[in-house]
C-alpha positions in Angstrom: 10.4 -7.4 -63.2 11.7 -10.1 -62.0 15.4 -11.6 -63.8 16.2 -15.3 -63.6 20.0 -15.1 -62.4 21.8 -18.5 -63.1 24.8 -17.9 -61.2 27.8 -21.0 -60.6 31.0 -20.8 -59.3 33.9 -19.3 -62.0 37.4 -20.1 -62.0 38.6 -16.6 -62.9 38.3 -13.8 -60.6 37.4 -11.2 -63.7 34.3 -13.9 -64.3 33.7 -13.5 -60.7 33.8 -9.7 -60.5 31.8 -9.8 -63.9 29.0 -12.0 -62.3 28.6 -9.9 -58.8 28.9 -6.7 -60.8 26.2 -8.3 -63.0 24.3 -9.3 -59.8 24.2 -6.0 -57.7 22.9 -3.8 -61.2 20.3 -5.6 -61.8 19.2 -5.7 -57.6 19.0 -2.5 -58.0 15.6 -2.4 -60.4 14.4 -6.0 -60.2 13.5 -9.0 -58.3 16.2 -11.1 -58.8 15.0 -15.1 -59.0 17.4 -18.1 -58.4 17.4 -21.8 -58.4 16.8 -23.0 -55.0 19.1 -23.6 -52.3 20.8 -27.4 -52.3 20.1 -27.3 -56.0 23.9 -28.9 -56.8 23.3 -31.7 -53.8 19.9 -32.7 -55.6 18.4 -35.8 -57.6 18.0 -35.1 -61.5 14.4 -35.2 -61.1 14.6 -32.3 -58.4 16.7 -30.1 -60.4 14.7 -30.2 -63.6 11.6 -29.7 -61.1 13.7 -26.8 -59.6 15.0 -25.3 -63.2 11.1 -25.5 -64.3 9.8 -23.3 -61.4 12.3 -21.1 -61.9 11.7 -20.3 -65.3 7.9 -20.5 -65.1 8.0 -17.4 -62.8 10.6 -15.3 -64.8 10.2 -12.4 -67.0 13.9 -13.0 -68.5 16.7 -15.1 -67.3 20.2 -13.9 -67.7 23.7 -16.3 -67.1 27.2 -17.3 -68.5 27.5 -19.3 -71.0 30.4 -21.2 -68.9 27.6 -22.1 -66.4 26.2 -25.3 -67.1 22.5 -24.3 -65.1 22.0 -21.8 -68.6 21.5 -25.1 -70.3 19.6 -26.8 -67.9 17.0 -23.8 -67.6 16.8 -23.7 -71.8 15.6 -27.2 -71.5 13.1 -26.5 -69.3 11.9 -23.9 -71.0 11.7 -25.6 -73.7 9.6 -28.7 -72.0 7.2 -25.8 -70.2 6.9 -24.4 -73.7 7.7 -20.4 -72.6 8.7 -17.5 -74.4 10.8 -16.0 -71.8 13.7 -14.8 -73.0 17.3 -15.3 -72.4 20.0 -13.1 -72.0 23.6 -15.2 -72.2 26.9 -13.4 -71.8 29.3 -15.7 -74.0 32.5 -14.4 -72.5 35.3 -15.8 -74.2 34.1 -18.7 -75.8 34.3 -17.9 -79.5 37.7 -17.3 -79.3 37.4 -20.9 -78.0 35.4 -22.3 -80.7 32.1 -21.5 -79.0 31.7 -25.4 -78.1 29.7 -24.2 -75.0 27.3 -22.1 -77.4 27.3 -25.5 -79.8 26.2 -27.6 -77.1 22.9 -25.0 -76.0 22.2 -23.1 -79.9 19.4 -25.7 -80.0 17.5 -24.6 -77.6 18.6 -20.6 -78.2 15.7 -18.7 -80.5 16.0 -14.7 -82.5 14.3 -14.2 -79.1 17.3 -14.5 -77.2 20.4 -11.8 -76.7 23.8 -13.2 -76.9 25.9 -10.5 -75.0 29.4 -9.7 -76.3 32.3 -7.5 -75.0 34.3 -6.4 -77.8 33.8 -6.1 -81.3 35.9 -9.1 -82.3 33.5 -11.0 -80.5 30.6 -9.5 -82.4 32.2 -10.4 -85.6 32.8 -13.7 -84.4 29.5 -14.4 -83.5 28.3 -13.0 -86.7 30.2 -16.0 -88.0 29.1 -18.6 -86.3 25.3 -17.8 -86.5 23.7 -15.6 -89.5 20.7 -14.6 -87.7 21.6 -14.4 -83.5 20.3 -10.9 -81.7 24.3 -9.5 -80.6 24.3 -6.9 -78.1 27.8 -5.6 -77.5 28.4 -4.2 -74.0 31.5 -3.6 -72.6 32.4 -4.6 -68.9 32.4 -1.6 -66.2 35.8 -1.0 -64.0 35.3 -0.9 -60.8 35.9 3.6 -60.7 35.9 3.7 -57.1 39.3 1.5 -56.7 41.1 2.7 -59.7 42.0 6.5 -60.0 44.7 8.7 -60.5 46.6 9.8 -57.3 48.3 13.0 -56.8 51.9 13.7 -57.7 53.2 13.4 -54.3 51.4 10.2 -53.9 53.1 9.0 -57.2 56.4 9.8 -56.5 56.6 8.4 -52.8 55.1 4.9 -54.8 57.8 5.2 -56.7 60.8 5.8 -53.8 59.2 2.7 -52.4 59.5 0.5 -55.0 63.3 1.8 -55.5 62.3 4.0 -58.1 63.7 7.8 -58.8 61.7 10.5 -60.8 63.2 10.2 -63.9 63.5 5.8 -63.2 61.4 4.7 -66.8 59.1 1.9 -65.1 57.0 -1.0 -67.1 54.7 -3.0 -65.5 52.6 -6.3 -66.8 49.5 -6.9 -64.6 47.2 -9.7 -64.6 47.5 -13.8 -65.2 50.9 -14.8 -65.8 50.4 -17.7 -68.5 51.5 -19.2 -71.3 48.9 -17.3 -73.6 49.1 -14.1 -71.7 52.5 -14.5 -73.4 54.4 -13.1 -70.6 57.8 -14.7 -71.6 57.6 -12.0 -74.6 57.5 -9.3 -72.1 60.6 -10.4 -70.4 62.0 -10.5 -74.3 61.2 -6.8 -75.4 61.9 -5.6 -72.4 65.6 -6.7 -72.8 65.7 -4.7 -75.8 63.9 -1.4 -74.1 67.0 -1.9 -71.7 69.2 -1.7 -74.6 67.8 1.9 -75.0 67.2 3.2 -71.3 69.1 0.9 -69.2 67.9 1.9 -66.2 64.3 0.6 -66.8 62.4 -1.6 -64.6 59.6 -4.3 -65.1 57.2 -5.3 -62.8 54.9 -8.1 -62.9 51.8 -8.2 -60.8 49.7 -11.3 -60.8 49.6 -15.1 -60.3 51.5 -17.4 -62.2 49.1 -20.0 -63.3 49.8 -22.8 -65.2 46.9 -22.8 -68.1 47.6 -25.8 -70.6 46.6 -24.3 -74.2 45.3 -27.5 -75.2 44.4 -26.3 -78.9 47.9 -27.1 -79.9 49.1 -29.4 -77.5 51.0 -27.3 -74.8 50.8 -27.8 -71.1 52.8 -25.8 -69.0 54.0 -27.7 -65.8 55.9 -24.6 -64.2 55.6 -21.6 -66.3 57.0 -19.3 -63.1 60.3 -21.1 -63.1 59.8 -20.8 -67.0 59.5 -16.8 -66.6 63.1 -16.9 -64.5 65.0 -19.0 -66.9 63.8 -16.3 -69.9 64.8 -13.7 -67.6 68.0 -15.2 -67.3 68.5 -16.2 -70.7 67.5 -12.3 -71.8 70.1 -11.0 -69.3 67.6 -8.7 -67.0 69.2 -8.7 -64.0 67.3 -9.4 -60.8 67.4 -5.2 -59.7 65.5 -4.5 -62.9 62.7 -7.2 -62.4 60.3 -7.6 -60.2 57.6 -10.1 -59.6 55.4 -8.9 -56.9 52.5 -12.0 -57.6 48.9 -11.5 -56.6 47.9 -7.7 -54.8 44.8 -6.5 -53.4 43.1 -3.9 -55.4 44.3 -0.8 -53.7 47.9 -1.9 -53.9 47.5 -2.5 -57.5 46.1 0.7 -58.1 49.6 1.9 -56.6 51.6 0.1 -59.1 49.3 1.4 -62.0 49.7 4.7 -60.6 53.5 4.6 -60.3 54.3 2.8 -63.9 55.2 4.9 -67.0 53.5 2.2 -69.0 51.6 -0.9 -69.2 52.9 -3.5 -71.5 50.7 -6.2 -72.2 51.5 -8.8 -74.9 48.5 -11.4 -74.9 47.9 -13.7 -77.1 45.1 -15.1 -74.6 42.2 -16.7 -76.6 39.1 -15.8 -74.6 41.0 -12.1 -74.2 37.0 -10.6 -74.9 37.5 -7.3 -72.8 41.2 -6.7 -70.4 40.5 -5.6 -67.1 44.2 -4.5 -66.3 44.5 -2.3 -69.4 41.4 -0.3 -68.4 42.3 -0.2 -64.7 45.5 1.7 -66.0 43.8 4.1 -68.4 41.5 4.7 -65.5 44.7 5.9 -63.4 46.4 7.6 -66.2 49.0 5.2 -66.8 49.1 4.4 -71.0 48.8 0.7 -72.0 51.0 -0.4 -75.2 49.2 -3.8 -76.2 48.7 -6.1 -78.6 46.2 -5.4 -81.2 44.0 -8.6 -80.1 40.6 -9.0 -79.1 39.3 -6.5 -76.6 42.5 -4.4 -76.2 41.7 -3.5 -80.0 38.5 -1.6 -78.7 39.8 -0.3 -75.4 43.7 1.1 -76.8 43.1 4.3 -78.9 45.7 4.6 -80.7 47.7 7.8 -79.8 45.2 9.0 -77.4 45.7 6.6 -74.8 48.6 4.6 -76.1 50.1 1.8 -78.9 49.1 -1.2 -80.5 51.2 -4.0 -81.6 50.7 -5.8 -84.6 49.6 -9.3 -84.5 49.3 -12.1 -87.3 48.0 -15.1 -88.4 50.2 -17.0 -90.0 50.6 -20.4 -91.1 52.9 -21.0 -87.6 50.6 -19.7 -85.9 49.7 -16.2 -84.4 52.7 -14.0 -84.1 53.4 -10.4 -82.6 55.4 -8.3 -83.5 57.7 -7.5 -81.0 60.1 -4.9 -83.1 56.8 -2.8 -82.9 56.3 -3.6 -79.6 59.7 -2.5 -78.4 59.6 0.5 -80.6 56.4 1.7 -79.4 57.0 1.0 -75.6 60.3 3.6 -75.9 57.7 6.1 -77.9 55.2 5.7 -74.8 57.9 6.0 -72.6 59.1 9.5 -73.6 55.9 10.5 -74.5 53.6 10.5 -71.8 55.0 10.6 -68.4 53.9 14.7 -67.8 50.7 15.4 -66.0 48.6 16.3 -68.9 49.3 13.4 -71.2 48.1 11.4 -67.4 45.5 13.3 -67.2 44.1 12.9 -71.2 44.8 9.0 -70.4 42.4 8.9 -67.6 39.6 10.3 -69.8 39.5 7.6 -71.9 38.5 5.4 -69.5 35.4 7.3 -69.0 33.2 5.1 -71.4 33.9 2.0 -69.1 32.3 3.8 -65.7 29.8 1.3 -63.8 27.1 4.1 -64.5 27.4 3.5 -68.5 27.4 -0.3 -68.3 24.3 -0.3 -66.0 22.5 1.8 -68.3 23.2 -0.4 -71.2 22.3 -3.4 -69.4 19.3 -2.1 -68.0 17.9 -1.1 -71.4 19.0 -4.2 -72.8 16.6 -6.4 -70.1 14.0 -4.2 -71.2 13.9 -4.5 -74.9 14.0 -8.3 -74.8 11.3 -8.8 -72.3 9.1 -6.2 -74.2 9.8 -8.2 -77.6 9.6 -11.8 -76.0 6.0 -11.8 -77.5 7.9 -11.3 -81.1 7.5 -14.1 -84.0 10.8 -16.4 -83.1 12.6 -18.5 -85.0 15.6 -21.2 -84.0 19.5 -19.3 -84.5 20.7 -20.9 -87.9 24.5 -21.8 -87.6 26.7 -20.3 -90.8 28.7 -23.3 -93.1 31.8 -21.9 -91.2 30.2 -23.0 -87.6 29.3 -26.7 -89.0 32.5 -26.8 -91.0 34.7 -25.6 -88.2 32.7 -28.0 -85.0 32.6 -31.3 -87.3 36.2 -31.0 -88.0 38.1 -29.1 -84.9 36.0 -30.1 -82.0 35.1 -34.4 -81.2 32.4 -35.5 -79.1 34.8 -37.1 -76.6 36.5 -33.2 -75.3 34.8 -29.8 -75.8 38.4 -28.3 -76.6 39.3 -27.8 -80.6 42.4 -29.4 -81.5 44.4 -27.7 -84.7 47.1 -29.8 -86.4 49.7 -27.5 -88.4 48.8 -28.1 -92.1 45.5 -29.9 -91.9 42.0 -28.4 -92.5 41.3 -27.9 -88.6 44.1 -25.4 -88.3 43.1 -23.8 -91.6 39.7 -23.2 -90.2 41.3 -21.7 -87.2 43.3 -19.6 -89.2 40.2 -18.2 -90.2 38.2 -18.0 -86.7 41.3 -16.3 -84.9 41.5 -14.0 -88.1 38.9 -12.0 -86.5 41.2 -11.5 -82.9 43.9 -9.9 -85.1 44.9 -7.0 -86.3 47.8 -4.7 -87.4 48.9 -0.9 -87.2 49.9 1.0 -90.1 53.2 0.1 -90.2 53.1 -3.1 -90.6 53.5 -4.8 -94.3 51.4 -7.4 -95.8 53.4 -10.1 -97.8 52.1 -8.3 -100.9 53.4 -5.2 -99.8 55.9 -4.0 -102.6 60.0 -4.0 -101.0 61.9 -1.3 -100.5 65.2 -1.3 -98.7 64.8 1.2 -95.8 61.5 -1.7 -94.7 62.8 -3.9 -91.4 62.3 -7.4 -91.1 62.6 -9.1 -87.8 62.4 -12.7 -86.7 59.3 -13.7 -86.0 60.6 -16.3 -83.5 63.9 -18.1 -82.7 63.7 -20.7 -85.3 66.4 -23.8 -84.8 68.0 -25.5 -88.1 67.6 -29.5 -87.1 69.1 -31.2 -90.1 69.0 -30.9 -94.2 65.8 -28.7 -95.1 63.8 -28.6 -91.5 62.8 -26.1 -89.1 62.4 -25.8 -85.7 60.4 -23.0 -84.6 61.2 -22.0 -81.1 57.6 -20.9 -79.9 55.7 -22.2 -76.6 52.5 -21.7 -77.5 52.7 -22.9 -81.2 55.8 -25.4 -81.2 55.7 -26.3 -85.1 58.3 -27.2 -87.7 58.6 -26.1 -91.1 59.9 -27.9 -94.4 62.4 -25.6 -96.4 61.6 -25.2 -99.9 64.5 -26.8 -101.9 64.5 -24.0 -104.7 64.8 -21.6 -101.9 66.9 -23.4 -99.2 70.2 -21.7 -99.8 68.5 -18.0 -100.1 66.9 -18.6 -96.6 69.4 -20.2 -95.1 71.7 -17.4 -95.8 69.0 -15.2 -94.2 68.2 -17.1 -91.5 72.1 -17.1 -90.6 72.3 -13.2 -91.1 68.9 -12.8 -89.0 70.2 -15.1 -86.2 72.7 -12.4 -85.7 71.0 -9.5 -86.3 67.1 -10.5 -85.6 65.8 -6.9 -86.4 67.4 -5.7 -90.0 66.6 -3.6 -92.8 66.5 -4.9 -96.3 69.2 -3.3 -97.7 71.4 -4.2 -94.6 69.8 -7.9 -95.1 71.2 -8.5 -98.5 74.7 -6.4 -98.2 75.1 -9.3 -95.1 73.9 -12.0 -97.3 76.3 -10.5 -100.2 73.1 -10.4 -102.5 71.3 -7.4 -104.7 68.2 -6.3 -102.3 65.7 -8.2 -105.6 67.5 -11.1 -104.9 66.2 -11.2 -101.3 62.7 -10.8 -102.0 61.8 -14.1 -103.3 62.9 -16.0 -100.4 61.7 -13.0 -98.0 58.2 -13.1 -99.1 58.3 -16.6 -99.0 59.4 -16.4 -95.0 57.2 -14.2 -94.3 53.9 -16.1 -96.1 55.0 -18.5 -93.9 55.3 -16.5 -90.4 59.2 -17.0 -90.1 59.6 -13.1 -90.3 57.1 -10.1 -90.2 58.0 -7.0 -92.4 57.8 -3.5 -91.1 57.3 0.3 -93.1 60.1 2.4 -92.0 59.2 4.8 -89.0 61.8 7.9 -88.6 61.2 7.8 -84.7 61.9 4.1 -84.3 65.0 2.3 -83.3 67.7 1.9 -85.4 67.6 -1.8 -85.9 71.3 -2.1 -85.0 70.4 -1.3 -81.5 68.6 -4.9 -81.2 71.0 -8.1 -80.5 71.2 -11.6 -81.0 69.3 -12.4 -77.4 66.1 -12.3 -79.5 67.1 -15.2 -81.9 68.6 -17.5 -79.7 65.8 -20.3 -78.8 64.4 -20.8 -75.5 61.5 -23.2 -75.6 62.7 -26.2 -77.9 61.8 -29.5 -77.5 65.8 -30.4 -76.5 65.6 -28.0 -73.9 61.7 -29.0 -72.5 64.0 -32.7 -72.2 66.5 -31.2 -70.5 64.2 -29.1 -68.0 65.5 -25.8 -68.8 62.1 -24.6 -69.7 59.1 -26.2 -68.4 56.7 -27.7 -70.9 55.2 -30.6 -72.0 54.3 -30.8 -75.6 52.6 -33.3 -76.9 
C-alpha cells in the first residue's frame, strides 16, 4: 500500500520522536510516498503541482495537524476530486482551541480519521464535531531506552547524585515552562520537606520560555523565575537540583534512581506525557495532575496518585494540599522492589509493539472504507460559538478575558482536561468541620473590596462581595497564616460558629479562591503546612520590580 507521509519540521522533540516513530512503523509494511525534494524552495504553482502528484498516487495520506503541507494536500485532493483518505494526528490542538483543525475541517469528510491520544481528547473532539471518525491511540515509549535497572545499579545512581538508601528523592522531568507549572513543584516540595527534611528534587529538562498567550502571559526568564521561587520557598541549594537537558540513557538513570515523579502540569496541549510513562516504564511511580493524558496513563493506586484539578472562574487550579499529601503517601509507599516491579507493568500497554498494531489496523480500515458514502464533518454550536467569539482572523491563538463570554466558553472546553480524585469536594458538597480548605493561590488585598490573585499563568483580580467582605476578609487573614486549615480550626481562628463560615466559604470557593478537601486519616495534619504557601510570588508589583520575570499584558 502505499501511505502519503506529510512530514515538516516540529518544534518539540516528543512531536519529533512522535513523527519518526510514526515514520519507521509504517516503513515497515508500506511504501511510504512524500512530496518531492526542494518542495519548501518552490513556486506556488510547483507545490500545488507537487501536492497533486502526491495524492493522485496514494492509497491514504497520513500527517500532523501542526504541519501546514496536510492542508495543502486536502486541497488538492479536493481539486483532483479523490476519495483517498486522510489520517490526521491532532496532537494537542483541542486543548488549543483546534484553530489548526478550523482552518482544514472544510476540506476533512466521515471518510477521514482524526487520531487522538487520550481520552480527553476524544471527548473534546466529540465536541467540536458531532459526526468526525475518532480513533484513540496512544503514543509508544521508546522500551528499549527506558527499563528498570538492577538494585545495585540503582543505588550506585543514587551515591552519585549524593544520595543515601534511605535519601526520599523527587524528580520533575521534561519542559520546564510556565504551563508545565514547574514553580508549583518547587512550592509542594517545600512542604514535603516540612515532613522528610532530607528530601531532594531534581529537575531534568530545558527551561523554555513558552508565552501562554490565551491569557496574556509571556515569560521573559522563567529559569531565573524557578530560582527566585526556590528562594522564596526556602529549599536550599543541597536539596535542589537542576540538571537541564540529558540524553536518554542518563535520564533513564534519574528515573531509575527517584522515589517518585511529580509532575504538576497544567500544559494545554498535555494530550499523552512522555516522562510519566518513561518512569512507570522503569518502575519509578508518577504522582500527577489529573489533566489530560496523565488522567489515562496514572492508575490510581496501581501505579501512583492523581491531583485534583479545577476550573474555576480564576482559572484552572490544582490542588496542591493533595498533591503534597499524596507525594509523602508515594513516598512511603512504594520504594520496595515489588511495588517497582508492579509499576513497571503498567507501562506495558504503551510498548512500540501495541501502538504499531493499532496503527497498522487503523491504515487498513480507512483505506478499505475510502469507497464508503462520505459526507463533510459538521462542526457542534459549541465549535462555531467558541471560534466566532475566542479565536480572530488576525492570530490563530484564543484569547479569554476573565468575566466575558470567551472565557466562559473556555471554561467549558478545558472542563473536559480536568478532573478530581475522591477527596476532593464540590462547592455543593455539604460542610463538615474535620473537611480542609487550602488556598487556592496567594491572593494579595490591594485596596477596599479587590483582589489580587497571585497566579502566573492566570493573573486575574477579583471584586469582594460587600455582604460578604468582612466574613472573607477575616478568612483570608486566618488562611494567609495558616494556608491549609480545617473548618473547625478556620472558624475557632476567625472567632465564628463553623455555619457562620460556610456562606462566605462556598462563596470562595465558587470562585476558585480556595478548594475544599474530604478528610483523609493518612494525610497531613494541616498544621504541619506554613505560611510560605500564601505569601505571593508573581504579582504585578513584583513583575515591575524584576523579582519574577513576566510580562503580563
Amino acid at each position: 500500500m502505499r501511505v502519503g507521509l506529510a512530514r515538516a519540521a516540529f518544534e518539540l522533540e516528543s512531536v519529533r520522536y512522535a513523527a519518526r516513530s510514526l515514520a519507521t512503523i509504517l516503513a515497515e509494511q508500506h511504501e511510504l510516498c512524500y512530496l518531492q525534494p526542494g518542495f519548501d524552495y518552490s513556486t506556488w504553482f510547483e507545490r500545488e503541482r507537487a501536492a497533486d502528484a502526491m495524492v493522485e498516487r496514494c492509497d491514504v495520506v497520513v500527517g500532523f495537524v501542526s504541519d501546514p503541507t496536510v492542508a495543502l494536500l486536502l486541497a488538492a485532493r479536493q481539486r483532483r476530486k479523490l476519495r483517498v483518505p486522510f489520517i490526521v494526528f491532532v496532537l494537542g490542538a483541542f486543548p488549543r482551541g483546534a484553530a489548526g483543525i478550523r482552518q482544514i475541517a472544510a476540506d476533512l469528510t466521515t471518510n477521514d480519521t482524526l487520531v487522538v491520544n487520550c481520552a480527553a481528547d476524544a471527548d473534546l473532539a466529540r465536541r467540536f464535531f458531532s459526526n468526525a471518525r475518532i480513533a484513540l491511540i496512544p503514543f509508544a515509549l521508546e522500551d528499549n531506552v527506558y527499563f528498570p535497572v538492577s538494585d545495585h545499579d540503582r543505588f550506585e545512581i543514587r551515591r552519585q547524585l549524593g544520595c543515601n538508601e534511605t535519601t526520599p528523592l523527587v524528580l520533575y522531568a521534561g519542559r520546564i515552562t510556565v504551563e508545565k507549572n514547574v514553580h508549583s513543584v518547587i512550592r509542594v516540595f517545600a512542604m514535603v520537606q516540612r515532613a522528610w527534611p532530607d528530601c531532594r528534587l531534581i529537575l531534568a529538562g530545558p527551561m523554555l520560555d513558552f508565552p501562554f498567550l490565551e491569557c496574556g502571559v509571556v515569560p521573559i526568564g522563567y529559569g531565573r523565575t524557578i530560582a527566585n521561587v526556590a528562594g522564596a520557598m526556602q529549599v536550599s541549594p543541597s536539596s535542589l537540583q537542576c540538571v537541564g537537558v540529558v540524553p536518554p540513557d542518563r535520564l533513564r538513570a534519574l528515573y531509575n534512581a527517584a522515589d517518585v515523579v511529580l509532575n504538576l502540569t497544567l500544559n494545554h496541549d498535555e494530550n499523552f506525557g512522555f516522562a510519566q510513562v518513561e518512569a512507570l516504564a522503569c518502575g519509578t511511580p508518577v504522582v500527577g495532575t489529573a489533566w489530560g493524558g496523565l488522567r489515562d496513563t496514572i492508575r490510581e493506586g496501581e501505579n501512583g496518585l492523581t491531583v485534583s484539578v479545577v476550573v474555576t472562574p480564576l482559572g484552572v487550579k490544582v490542588n496542591w494540599w493533595e498533591a503534597v499529601n499524596n507525594t509523602l503517601l508515594v513516598l512511603a509507599a512504594h520504594r520496595e522492589r515489588s511495588g517497582r516491579e508492579r509499576v513497571q507493568r503498567s507501562s506495558r500497554r504503551y510498548l512500540r509493539g501495541a501502538y504499531e498494531a493499532e496503527l497498522q489496523s487503523l491504515v487498513a480500515a480507512v483505506t478499505a472504507e475510502s469507497r464508503a458514502k462520505e459526507t463533510p464533518l459538521r462542526t457542534t454550536t459549541f465549535a462555531r460559538r467558541y471560534w466566532d467569539t475566542c479565536l480572530s482572523p488576525e492570530s490563530p491563538t484564543a484569547r479569554y478575558e476573565p468575566g466575558t463570554p470567551s472565557f466562559a466558553l473556555y471554561q467549558r472546553l478545558i472542563q473536559s482536561y480536568a478532573s478530581t480524585s475522591a477527596a476532593s469536594l464540590s462547592v455543593d458538597a455539604q460542610f463538615e468541620e474535620d473537611q480542609v480548605v487550602s488556598l487556592a493561590m496567594p491572593v494579595r488585598h490591594l485596596r477596599g473590596d479587590l483582589l489580587e490573585i497571585d497566579d502566573p499563568l492566570y493573573p486575574f483580580e477579583l471584586v469582594l462581595s460587600r455582604q460578604l467582605l468582612r466574613r472573607v476578609s477575616q478568612i483570608l487573614i486566618a488562611m494567609n497564616e495558616q494556608p491549609a486549615i480545617t473548618v473547625r480550626h478556620l472558624a475557632e481562628t476567625c472567632g465564628a460558629s463553623s455555619r457562620a463560615c460556610w456562606a462566605p466559604l462556598r462563596w470562595m470557593q465558587a470562585r476558585g479562591l480556595v478548594l475544599r478537601s474530604a478528610a483523609n486519616g493518612s494525610w497531613l495534619d494541616p498544621h504541619v503546612i506554613d505560611n510560605r504557601m500564601s505569601q505571593p510570588l508573581f504579582s504585578k508589583q513584583r513583575v515591575a520590580l524584576a523579582s519574577t520575570d513576566f510580562l503580563l499584558f
